[in-house]
matplotlib code that plots the C-alpha trace (Angstrom):
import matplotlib.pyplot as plt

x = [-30.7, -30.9, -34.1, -32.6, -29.3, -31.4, -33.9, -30.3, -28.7, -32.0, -31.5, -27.8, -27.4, -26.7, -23.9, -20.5, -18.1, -14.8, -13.6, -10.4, -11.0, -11.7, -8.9, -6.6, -8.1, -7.6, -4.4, -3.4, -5.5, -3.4, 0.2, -1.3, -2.8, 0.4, 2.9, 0.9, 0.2, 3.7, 4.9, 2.2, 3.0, 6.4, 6.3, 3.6, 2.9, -1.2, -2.2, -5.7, -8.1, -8.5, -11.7, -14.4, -12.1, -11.1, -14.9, -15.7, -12.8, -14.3, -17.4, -16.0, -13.8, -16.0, -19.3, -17.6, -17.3, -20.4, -22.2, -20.2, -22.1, -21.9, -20.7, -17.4, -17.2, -16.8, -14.6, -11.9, -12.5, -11.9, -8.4, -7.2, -8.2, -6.5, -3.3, -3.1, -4.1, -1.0, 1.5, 0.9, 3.7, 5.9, 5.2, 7.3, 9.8, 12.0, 13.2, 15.6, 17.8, 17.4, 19.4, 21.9, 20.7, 19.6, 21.6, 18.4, 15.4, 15.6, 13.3, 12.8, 12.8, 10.4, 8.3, 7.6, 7.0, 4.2, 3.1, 2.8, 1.6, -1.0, -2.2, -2.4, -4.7, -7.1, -7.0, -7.8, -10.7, -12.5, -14.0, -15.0, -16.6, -20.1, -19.7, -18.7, -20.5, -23.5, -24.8, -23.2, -24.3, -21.0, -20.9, -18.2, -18.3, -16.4, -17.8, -21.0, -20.2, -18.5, -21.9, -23.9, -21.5, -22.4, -25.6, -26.9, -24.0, -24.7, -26.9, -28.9, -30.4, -32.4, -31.2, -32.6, -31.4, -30.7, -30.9, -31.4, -29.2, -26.4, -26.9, -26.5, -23.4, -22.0, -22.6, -21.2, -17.9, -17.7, -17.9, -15.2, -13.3, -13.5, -12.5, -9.4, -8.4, -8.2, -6.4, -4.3, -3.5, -3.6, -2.9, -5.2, -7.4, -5.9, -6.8, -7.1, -7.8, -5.1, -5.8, -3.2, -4.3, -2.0, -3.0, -1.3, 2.2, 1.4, -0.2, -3.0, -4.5, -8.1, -7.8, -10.3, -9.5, -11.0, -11.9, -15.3, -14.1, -14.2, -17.5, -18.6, -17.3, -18.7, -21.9, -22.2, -20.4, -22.9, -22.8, -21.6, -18.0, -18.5, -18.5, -16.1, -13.5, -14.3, -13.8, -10.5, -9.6, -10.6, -8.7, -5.3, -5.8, -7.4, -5.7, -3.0, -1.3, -2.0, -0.3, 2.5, 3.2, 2.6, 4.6, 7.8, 9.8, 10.9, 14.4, 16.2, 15.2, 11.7, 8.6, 5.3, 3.9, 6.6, 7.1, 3.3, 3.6, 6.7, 4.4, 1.3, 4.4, 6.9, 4.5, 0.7, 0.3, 2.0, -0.5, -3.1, -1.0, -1.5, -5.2, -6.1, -3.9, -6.2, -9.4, -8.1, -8.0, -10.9, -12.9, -11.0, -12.5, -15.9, -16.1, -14.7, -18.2, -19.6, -16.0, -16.2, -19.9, -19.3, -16.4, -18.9, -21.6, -18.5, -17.6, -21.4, -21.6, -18.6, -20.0, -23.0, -24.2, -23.7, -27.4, -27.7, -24.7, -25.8, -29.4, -27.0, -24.2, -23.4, -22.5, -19.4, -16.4, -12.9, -13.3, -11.3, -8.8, -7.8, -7.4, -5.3, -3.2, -2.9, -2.0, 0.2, 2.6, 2.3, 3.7, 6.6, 7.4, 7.5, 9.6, 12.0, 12.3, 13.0, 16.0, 17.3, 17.1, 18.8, 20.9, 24.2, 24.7, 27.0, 25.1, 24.9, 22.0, 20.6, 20.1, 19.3, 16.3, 15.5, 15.2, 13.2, 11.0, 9.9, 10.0, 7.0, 5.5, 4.9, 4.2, 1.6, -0.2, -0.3, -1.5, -4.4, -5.1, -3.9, -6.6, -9.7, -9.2, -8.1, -11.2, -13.3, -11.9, -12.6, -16.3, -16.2, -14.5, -13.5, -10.4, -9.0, -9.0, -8.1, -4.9, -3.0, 0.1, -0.8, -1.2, 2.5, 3.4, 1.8, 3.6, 7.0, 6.7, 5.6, 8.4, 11.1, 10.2, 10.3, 13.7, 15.4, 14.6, 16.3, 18.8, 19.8, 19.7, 21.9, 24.4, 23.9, 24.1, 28.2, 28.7, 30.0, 26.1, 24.5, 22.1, 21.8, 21.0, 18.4, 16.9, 16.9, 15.0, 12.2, 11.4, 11.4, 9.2, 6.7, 6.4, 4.5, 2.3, 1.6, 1.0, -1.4, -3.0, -3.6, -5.0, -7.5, -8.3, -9.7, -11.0, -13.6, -14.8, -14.7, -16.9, -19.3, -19.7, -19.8, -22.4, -24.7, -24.3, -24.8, -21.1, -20.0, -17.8, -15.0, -15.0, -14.1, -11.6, -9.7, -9.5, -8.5, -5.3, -4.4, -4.5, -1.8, 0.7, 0.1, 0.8, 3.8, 5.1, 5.5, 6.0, 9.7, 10.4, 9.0, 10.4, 13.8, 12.7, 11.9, 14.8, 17.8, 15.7, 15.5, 16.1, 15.0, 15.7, 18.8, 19.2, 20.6, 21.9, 24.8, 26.7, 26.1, 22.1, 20.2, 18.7, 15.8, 14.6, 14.4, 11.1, 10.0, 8.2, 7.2, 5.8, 8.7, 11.0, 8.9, 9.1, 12.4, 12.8, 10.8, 12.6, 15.9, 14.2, 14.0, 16.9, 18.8, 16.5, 16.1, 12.0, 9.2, 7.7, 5.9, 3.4, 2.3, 1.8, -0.3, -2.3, -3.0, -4.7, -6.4, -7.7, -8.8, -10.9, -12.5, -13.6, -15.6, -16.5, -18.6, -19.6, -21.5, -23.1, -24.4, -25.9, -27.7, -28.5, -29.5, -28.5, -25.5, -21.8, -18.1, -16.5, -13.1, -11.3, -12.8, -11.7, -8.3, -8.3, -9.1, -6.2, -3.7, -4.9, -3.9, -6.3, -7.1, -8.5, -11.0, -12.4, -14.3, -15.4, -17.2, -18.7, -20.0, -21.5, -23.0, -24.3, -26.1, -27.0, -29.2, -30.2, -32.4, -33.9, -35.1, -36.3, -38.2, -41.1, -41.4, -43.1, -40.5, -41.0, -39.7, -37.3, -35.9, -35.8, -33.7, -31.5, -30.4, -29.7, -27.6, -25.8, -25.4, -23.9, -21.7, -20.6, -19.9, -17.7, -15.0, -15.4, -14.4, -11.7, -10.2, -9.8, -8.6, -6.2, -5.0, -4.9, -2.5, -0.1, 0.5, 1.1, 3.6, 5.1, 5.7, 6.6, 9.3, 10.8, 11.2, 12.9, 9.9, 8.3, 6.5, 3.4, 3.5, -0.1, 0.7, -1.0, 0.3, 3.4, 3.8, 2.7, -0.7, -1.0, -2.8, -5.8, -5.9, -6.8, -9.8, -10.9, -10.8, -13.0, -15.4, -15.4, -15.4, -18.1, -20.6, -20.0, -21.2, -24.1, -24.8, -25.1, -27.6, -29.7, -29.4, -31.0, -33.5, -34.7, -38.1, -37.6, -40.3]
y = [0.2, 3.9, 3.1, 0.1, 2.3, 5.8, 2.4, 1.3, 4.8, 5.8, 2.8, 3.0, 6.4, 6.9, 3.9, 4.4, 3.8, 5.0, 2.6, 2.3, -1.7, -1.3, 0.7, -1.9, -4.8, -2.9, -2.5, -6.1, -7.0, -4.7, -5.9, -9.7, -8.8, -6.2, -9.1, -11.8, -9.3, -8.3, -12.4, -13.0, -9.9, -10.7, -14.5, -14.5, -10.8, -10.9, -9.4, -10.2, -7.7, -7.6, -6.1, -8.8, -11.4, -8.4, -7.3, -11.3, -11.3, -8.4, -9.7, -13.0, -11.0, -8.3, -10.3, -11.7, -7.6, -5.8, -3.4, -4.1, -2.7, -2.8, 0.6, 0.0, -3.2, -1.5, 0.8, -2.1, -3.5, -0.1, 0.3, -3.5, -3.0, 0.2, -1.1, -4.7, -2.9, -0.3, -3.0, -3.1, -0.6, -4.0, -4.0, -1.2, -0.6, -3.7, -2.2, -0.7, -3.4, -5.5, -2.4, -2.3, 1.4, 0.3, -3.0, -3.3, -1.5, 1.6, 1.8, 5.2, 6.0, 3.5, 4.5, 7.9, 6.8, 4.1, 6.3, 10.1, 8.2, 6.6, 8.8, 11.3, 8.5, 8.8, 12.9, 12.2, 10.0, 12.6, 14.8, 11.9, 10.0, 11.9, 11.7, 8.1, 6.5, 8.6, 10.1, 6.8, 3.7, 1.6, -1.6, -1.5, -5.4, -5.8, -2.7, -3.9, -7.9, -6.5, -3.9, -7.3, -9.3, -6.8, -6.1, -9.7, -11.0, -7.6, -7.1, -3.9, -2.6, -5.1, -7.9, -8.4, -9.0, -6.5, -8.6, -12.2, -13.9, -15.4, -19.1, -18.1, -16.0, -19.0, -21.1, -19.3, -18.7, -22.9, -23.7, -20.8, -21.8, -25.5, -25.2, -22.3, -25.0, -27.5, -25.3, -23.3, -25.9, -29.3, -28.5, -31.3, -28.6, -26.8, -22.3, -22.0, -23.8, -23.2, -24.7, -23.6, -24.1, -23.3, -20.8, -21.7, -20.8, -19.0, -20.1, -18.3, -19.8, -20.0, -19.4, -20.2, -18.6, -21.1, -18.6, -18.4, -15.6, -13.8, -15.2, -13.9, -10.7, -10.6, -11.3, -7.8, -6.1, -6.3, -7.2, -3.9, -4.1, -8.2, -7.9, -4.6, -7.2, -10.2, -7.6, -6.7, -10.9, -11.6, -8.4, -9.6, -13.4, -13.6, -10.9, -9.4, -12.7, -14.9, -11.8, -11.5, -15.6, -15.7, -12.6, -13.5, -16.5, -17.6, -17.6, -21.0, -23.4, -21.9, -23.9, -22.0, -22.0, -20.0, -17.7, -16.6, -16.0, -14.0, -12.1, -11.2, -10.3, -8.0, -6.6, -7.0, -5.9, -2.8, -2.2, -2.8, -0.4, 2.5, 1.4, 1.9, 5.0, 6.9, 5.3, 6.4, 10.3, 9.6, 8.6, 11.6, 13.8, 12.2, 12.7, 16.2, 17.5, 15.1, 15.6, 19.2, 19.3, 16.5, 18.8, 22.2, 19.8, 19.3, 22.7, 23.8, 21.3, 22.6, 26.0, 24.3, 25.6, 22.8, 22.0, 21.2, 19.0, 17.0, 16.3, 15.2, 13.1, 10.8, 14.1, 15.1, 14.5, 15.6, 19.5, 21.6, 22.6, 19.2, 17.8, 20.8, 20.2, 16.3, 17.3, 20.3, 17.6, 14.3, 17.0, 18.4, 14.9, 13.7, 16.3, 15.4, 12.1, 12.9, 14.9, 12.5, 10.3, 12.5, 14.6, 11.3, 11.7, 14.7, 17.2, 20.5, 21.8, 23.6, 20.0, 18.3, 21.0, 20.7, 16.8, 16.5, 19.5, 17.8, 14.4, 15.2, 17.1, 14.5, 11.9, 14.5, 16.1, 12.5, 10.7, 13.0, 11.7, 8.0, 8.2, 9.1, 6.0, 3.7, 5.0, 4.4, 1.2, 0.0, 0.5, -1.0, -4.6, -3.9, -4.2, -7.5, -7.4, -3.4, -3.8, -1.2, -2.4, -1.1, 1.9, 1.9, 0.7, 4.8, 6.1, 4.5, 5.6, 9.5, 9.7, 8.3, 10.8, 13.7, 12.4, 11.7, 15.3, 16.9, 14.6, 15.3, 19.0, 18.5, 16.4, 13.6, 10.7, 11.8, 11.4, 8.0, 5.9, 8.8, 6.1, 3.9, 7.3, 8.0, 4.8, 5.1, 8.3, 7.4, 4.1, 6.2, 8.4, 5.7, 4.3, 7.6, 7.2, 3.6, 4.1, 6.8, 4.3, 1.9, 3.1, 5.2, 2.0, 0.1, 3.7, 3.7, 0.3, 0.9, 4.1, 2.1, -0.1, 2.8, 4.5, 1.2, 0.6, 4.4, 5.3, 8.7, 9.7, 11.6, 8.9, 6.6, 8.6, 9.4, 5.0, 5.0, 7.5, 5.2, 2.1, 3.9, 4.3, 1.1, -0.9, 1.6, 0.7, -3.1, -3.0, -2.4, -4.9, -7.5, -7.0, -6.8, -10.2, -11.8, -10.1, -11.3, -14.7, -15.0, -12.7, -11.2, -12.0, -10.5, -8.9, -11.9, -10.6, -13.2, -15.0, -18.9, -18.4, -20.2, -17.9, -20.6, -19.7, -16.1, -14.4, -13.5, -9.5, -10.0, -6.3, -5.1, -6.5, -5.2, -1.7, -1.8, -3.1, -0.5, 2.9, 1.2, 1.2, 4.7, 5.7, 3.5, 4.5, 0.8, 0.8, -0.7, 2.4, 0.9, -1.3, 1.3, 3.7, 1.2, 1.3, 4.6, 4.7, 1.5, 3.1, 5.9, 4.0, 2.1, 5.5, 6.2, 2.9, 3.6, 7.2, 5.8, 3.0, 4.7, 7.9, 5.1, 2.7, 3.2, -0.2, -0.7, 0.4, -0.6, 1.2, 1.5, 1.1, -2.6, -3.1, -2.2, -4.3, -7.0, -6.7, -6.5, -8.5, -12.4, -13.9, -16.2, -13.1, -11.6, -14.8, -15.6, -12.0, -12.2, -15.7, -14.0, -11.0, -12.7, -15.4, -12.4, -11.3, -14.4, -15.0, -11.5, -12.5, -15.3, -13.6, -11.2, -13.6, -14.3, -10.8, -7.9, -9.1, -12.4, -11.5, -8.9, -11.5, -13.9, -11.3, -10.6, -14.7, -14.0, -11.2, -12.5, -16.2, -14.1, -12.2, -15.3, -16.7, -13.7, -14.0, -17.8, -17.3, -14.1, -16.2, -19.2, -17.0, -14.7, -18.4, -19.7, -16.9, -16.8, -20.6, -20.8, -17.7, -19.6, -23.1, -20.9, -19.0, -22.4, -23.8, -25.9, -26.6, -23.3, -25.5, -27.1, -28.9, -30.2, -33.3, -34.1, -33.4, -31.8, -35.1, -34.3, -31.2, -32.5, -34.2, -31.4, -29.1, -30.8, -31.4, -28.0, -27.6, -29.5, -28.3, -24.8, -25.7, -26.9, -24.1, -21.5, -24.3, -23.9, -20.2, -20.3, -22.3, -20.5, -17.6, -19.3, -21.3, -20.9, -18.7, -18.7]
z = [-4.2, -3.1, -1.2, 0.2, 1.9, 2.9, 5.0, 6.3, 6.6, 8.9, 10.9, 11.5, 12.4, 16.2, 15.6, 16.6, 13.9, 14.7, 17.4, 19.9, 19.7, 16.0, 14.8, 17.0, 15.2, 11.5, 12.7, 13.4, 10.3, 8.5, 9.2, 8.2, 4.8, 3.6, 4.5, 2.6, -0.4, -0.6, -0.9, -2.9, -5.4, -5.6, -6.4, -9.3, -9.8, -8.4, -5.1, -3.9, -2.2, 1.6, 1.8, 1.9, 4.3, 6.8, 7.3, 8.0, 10.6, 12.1, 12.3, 13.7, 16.5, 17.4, 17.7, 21.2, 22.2, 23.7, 21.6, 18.1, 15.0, 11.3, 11.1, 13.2, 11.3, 8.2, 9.7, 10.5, 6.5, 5.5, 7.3, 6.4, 3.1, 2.1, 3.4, 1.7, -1.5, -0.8, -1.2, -5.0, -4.4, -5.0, -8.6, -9.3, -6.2, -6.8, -10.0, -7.5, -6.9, -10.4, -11.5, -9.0, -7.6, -4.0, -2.1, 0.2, 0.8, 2.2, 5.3, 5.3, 2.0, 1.1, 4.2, 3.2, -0.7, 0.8, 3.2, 1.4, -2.2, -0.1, 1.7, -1.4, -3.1, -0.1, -0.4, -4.5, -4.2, -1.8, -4.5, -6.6, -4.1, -5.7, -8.8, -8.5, -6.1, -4.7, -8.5, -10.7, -11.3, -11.8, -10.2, -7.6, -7.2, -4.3, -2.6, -3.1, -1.7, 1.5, 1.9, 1.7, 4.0, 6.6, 6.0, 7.0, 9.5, 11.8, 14.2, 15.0, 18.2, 20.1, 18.4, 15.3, 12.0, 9.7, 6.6, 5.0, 3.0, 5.2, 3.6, 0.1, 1.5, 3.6, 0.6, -2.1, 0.4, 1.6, -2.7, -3.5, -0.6, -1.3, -4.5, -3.8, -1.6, -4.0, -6.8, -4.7, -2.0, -2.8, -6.4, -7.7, -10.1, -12.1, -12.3, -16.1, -19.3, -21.7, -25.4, -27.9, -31.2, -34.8, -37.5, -40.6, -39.5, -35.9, -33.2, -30.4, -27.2, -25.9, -22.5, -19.7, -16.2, -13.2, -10.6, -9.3, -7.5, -10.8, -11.9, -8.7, -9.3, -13.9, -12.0, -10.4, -13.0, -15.7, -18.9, -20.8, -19.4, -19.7, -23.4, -23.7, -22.4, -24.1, -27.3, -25.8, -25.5, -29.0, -30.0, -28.2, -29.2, -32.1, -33.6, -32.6, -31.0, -34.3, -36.7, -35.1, -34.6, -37.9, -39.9, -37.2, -36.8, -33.3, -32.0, -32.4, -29.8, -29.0, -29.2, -30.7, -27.6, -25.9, -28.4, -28.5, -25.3, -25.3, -28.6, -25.9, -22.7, -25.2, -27.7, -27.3, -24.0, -24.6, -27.2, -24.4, -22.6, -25.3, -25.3, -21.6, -21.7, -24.4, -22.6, -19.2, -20.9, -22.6, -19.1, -17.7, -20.0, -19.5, -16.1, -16.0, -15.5, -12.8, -10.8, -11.0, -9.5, -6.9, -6.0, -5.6, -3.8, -1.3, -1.0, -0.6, 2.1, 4.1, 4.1, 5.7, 9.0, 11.5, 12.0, 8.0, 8.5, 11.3, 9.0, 6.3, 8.2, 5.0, 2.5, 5.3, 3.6, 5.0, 5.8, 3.3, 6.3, 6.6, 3.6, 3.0, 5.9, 4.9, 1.8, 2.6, 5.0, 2.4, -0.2, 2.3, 3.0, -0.8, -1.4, 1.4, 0.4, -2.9, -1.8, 0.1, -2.5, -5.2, -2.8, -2.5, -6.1, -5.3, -7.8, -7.7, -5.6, -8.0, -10.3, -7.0, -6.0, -9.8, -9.7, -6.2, -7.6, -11.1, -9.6, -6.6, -9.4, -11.9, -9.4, -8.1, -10.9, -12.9, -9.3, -9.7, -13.3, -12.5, -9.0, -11.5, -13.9, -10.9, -9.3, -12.6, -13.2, -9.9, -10.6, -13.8, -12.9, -9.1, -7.3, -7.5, -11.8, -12.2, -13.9, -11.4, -13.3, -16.3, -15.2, -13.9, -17.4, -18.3, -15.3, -15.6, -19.7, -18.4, -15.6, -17.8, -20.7, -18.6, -16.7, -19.9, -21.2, -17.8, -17.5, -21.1, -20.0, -17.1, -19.3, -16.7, -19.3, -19.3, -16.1, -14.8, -13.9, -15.3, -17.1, -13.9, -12.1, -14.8, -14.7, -10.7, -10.7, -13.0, -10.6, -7.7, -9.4, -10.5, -6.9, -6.3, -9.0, -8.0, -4.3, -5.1, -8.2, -6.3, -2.8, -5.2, -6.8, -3.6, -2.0, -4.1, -3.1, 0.7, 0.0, -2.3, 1.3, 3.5, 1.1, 1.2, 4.9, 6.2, 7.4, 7.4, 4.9, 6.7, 9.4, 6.2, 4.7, 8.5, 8.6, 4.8, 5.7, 9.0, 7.5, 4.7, 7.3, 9.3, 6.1, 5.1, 8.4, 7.4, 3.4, 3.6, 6.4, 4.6, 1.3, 2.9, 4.5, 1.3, -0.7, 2.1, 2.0, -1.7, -3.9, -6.9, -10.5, -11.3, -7.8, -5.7, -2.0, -2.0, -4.3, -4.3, -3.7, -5.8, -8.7, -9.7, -5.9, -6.7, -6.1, -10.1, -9.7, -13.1, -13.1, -11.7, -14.3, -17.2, -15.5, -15.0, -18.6, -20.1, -18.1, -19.5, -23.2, -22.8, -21.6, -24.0, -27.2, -27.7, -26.1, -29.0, -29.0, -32.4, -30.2, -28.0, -30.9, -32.4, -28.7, -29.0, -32.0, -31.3, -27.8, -30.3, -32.6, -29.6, -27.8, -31.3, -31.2, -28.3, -29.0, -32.1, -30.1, -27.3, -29.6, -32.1, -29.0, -25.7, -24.4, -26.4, -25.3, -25.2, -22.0, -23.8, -20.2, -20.4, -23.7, -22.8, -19.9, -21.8, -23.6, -21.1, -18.6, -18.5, -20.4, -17.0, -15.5, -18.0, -18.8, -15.7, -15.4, -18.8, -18.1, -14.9, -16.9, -19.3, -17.1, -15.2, -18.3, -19.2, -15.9, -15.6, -19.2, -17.0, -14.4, -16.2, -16.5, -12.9, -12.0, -9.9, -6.8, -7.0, -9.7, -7.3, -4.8, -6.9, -7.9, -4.4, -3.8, -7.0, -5.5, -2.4, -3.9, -5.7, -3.1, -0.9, -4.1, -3.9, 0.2, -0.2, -3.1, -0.9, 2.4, 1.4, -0.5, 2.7, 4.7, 1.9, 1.5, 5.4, 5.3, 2.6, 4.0, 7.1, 4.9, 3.2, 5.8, 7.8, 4.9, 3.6, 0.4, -1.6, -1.8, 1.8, 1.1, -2.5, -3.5, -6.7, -9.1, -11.9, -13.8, -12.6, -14.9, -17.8, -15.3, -13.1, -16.0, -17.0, -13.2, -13.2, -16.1, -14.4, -10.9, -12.8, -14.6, -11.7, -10.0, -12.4, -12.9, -8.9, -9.1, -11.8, -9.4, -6.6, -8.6, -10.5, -7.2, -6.4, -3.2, -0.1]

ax = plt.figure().add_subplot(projection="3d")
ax.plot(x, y, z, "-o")
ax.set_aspect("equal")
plt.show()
C-alpha cells in the first residue's frame, strides 16, 4: 500500500488542489448533505457518511471543467464530508426543547456550538494524523473506498488512466444501489432479519442487518475487529439480554418482544456504554506514545527550512501559528456563546463567569480525549458504524457530573428551574463534545484518502475547517424547519399537531433522559458500573492474547461497539470481515501476484457497495424531505404496506444473501 501512494504521491505532485470552482462545489455539496443528515438523524436516529457520494459528484461535475484533477477532487469530498458528518450535532442538541429550555433553535447559539466544536475537531485530529494514518495500519474503510473511487475515475496528465478497477467499482455501486433502492424506497426488502427466539422464561433475538454497505465496509476492516464485535453481539444478546428477560417480569400489557427490547435500550446499552468508555481510556493510553511522537515529527517539520519542506509536501500540517490562532478564536468564541447562553438566567456574574468557564473547559479538555477514540474508532470500523452517540452517552454523563457538583455549590437546585437550568447546561455542554466527536471521527477518513492519493495535508485540514462553518451555517435552519414542521417527541411547536408525526431523536431523548437521571438521583448508575468492569476484563482480555499470540486480539473499542450498537449494524460488518477473512485463505494458493490482484477487485467491489448504499441514501433523504415538506407521504415511492413485512424480510434474506455470494466471485474470478 505505501509503495502504491509514494508511485501516486510522485505522480500527483504539481496538482492543484485547493480550488475556487472546487471549494464552490464543496460548498453547495455541503448545504445538500447537512440538510438530508439532519432529517435523516432526527427521524430514525442514523446519519450516513458523505464522503464516498460527494467525491463521485465531483468527479461527475468537474470532469465537464478543463484541467480537473484528483487532488482538487478530493478536496471537494473533504469539505462535503466534514460538514454532513458535523450534523450528528442533532443527536444531542434537541434535548433543548424536549425539556422546555429553548422554544426554537437558537441560530446563533447553535451556530457558534456547530461551528467552534467543529472546527476544534479538525485542530485535534492534526497531531494524530501520524500516528494514525501515516505510521498505523488501521483500516479506515471509507477513507480507503473514496482513495480508490478516485484513484481509477481521475485522470492524470496526458490523458491516461491512473488506475483500473472502475467496473468492479460501477458494479459493486449499481448492486448496492439497486438493492438500497428496493429496501429503502420501494420498501419491498426488508434491512434486517429479526428472529426472536424464548429462553425458558426470557426471550433474545438473532439479528441479521441487510446492508451490503456494511459488508462492504467488514470487508476492509479485517477480521480482528470483525470478531471483537461479534464477541460484543453475543455478549449483549446472548447474555446480557436473555438474564435480564429472564430474572424480570414485564410491565402489564407488554409482549416479550417489547420488553427485550426495552431490556437492550434502558439497561444493556449503557453497559456497552461503560464498556467503550474504559476501552476508549484504554486506547487513549495506548496511543499516548505514537501521539506524542507524531506530535514532535510535526513540530520538527515546522522548524524545517523551506527547501526540506517543499521535498516533503505530504508531512505539512497546519503551521503551529495557525492552529494556534484557530484555536485561540474557536476558544474566545465558545466562551462567548457560553455566556450568552448562561448570562439570562439573572445570576450573579461571578456564577455566570464560573459556569461559561467550566462549561468551555470540559467540553474542551474531554473533546481532546473524545477526538482520539472517535479518531481510533474510525479506523477500526469507519465512519458510518462508529457509534458517535455513544460517546455523547460519556459526555452527557461527564458534563452532568461536573454541573451537578457546581450547581450544588451555587445552591442553584433552590432556585425556581434550578433543575431545568441544570439539565440545560449539561446539553449545551455535550453539543461541544459531540461536534468535536464527530468531525474527528470522519477527519481521520478524509486524511486516510488524502494520504493514499498524495494531497497535502494543511491543504486538507484548511477544507476540513470550511466545510465546519458552511454546514454550521445551515444546521440550525433546518432543524428549526423540521421542528416548526413537526416536532419533536415531547416538544410540539403548537397545540393540536399531531404527536404520532413527530420526528423521534432517539439519541436525543436518551440524552436528555440520562442528564435528568442525574440531576434527579434517579440514573441506573448499576448498568454502567457493570460496563466498566466489563470494559476492564476485556482490555486484559486482549493484553493476554496478543502477548501469547501474535495473530490473536480483541480491540476492546470493537467489543464495546458491538454491544451498543443495533444489532443490524454490527452484523453485516462481521459477515464482511470474516468473509475477507476466508477469502485471503483462498487466495493464498493462487501465488501473490494474482492474489494481490483479486484482492484489489475485492476492495474495489466493496468500495463500490458503500458508494451505492450512500447515494441512493443522500437521493432518498432529499426526496422524502421534499414528499414531507409538500405535505406527502414519508415514503413517497412505497410499494407495499405494512402487510408486506413478513415476505419482505425473507426477500431480504435472499437478495442479502446473493450479494455477499457476488462479491466472493468477484474476488475469486480468474482475472486477465
Amino acid at each position: 500500500m505505501k509503495n502504491e501512494h509514494n508511485e501516486f504521491m510522485q505522480h500527483e505532485l504539481r496538482l492543484p488542489e485547493l480550488t475556487v470552482r472546487g471549494m464552490l462545489l464543496g460548498a453547495v455539496l455541503t448545504v445538500i448533505f447537512t440538510a438530508s443528515n439532519v432529517y435523516l438523524g432526527l427521524k430514525v436516529g442514523l446519519t450516513f457518511s458523505s464522503a464516498i457520494p460527494a467525491a463521485v459528484i465531483s468527479m461527475a461535475v468537474l470532469k465537464m471543467a478543463k484541467n480537473s484533477n484528483i487532488l482538487e477532487n478530493n478536496m471537494v469530498q473533504t469539505q462535503a464530508s466534514a460538514a454532513g458528518t458535523l450534523s450528528a450535532i442533532i443527536f444531542i442538541i434537541p434535548g433543548m426543547l424536549m425539556i422546555g429550555y429553548w422554544h426554537g433553535f437558537e441560530f446563533t447559539q447553535t451556530l457558534l456550538v456547530a461551528a467552534c466544536g467543529g472546527c476544534l475537531g479538525v485542530l485535534f485530529t492534526i497531531p494524530l494524523r501520524r500516528a494514525m494514518v501515516v505510521n498505523s495500519d488501521l483500516a479506515y474503510p471509507e477513507g480507503v473506498a473514496a482513495a480508490e473511487i478516485l484513484k481509477v475515475n481521475t485522470h492524470g496528465e496526458g490523458g491516461k488512466s491512473e488506475g483500473t478497477g472502475l467496473k468492479e467499482i460501477l458494479s459493486g455501486s449499481f448492486v448496492a444501489g439497486i438493492i438500497a433502492l428496493c429496501t429503502s424506497g420501494f420498501q419491498v426488502l426488508s434491512g434486517a432479519l429479526s428472529v426472536w427466539i424464548p429462553i425458558g422464561r426470557g426471550m433474545t433475538q438473532f439479528p441479521i442487518g441487510y446492508s451490503t454497505a456494511l459488508v462492504g465496509a467488514g470487508y476492509l476492516i479485517g477480521i480482528a475487529s470483525g470478531i471483537a464485535m461479534l464477541v460484543g453481539v453475543l455478549i449483549a444478546w446472548a447474555g446480557f439480554v436473555p438474564f435480564y428477560t429472564i430474572t424480570g417480569t414485564p410491565p402489564d400489557g407488554v409482549t416479550m418482544q417489547k420488553f427485550a427490547a426495552a431490556v437492550y435500550q434502558e439497561r444493556v446499552r449503557l453497559i456497552g456504554a461503560g464498556a467503550m468508555g474504559v476501552a476508549a481510556i484504554w486506547t487513549l493510553m495506548t496511543l499516548v506514545r505514537p501521539v506524542v511522537e507524531g506530535m514532535k515529527e510535526s513540530f520538527a517539520a515546522i522548524r524545517m527550512p523551506e527547501t526540506v519542506k517543499d521535498r516533503h509536501r505530504m508531512d505539512i500540517d497546519m503551521s503551529a501559528k495557525s492552529i494556534g490562532f484557530v484555536f485561540l478564536l474557536t476558544v474566545i468564541g465558545l466562551i462567548a456563546v457560553f455566556y450568552a447562553f448562561v448570562s439570562p438566567e439573572g445570576l450573579p456574574e461571578s456564577q455566570v463567569l464560573a459556569f461559561t468557564l467550566v462549561g468551555v473547559g470540559v467540553a474542551v479538555f474531554m473533546g481532546f480525549f473524545v477526538a482520539v477514540a472517535c479518531a481510533y474508532m474510525a479506523g477500526l470500523v469507519g465512519t458510518s458504524s462508529s457509534p458517535i452517540s455513544g460517546i455523547g452517552i460519556l459526555g452527557i454523563i461527564v458534563a452532568s457530573l461536573v454541573m451537578y457538583a457546581l450547581c450544588s455549590s451555587f445552591g442553584i437546585f433552590d432556585l425556581p428551574g434550578g433543575e431545568k437550568f441544570a439539565t440545560a447546561t449539561a446539553i449545551f455542554t455535550t453539543s461541544i463534545i459531540l461536534a468535536i466527536a464527530c468531525i474527528s471521527n470522519d477527519n481521520m477518513q478524509d486524511l486516510k484518502t488524502g494520504w493514499l492519493v498524495g494531497a497535502t495535508p494543511w491543504r486538507q485540514q484548511v477544507a476540513l475547517l470550511l466545510g465546519c462553518v458552511v454546514g454550521a451555517l445551515v444546521i440550525a435552519p433546518v432543524l428549526n424547519l423540521l421542528y416548526e414542521a413537526y416536532g419533536f417527541v415531547g416538544a410540539l411547536p403548537r397545540e393540536g399537531m399531531d404527536p404520532a408525526q413527530a420526528l423521534a431523536a432517539p439519541q436525543a431523548v436518551l440524552m436528555k433522559t440520562i442528564a435528568e437521571g442525574i440531576f434527579s438521583n434517579n440514573l441506573a448508575w448499576e448498568y454502567i458500573y457493570i460496563g466498566l468492569g466489563l470494559g476492564v476484563a476485556i482490555v486484559l482480555v486482549d493484553i493476554m492474547l496478543r502477548r501469547t499470540t501474535r495473530s490473536l486480539a480483541l480491540p476492546p473499542l470493537a467489543v464495546g461497539m458491538g454491544i451498543y450498537l443495533p444489532p443490524s449494524i454490527p452484523t453485516p460488518l462481521v459477515i464482511g470481515a470474516v468473509l475477507g477473512y476466508l477469502l485471503d485463505k483462498a487466495l493464498k494458493s493462487r501465488g501473490k501476484e494474482a492474489g494481490k490482484a483479486a484482492r484489489r477487485r475485492g476492495t474495489l467491489f466493496a468500495s463500490g457497495l458503500i458508494v451505492g448504499e450512500s447515494i441512493v441514501g443522500v437521493a432518498l433523504a432529499g426526496l422524502i424531505a421534499v414528499s414531507v415538506s409538500s405535505g406527502g407521504s414519508e415514503s413517497p415511492l412505497a410499494l407495499v404496506g405494512a402487510d408486506f413485512a413478513d415476505t419482505a424480510e425473507m426477500l431480504g434474506l435472499v437478495v442479502f444473501a446473493a450479494a455477499v455470494f457476488i462479491l466472493s466471485r468477484v474476488v475469486l474470478a480468474k482475472g486477465k
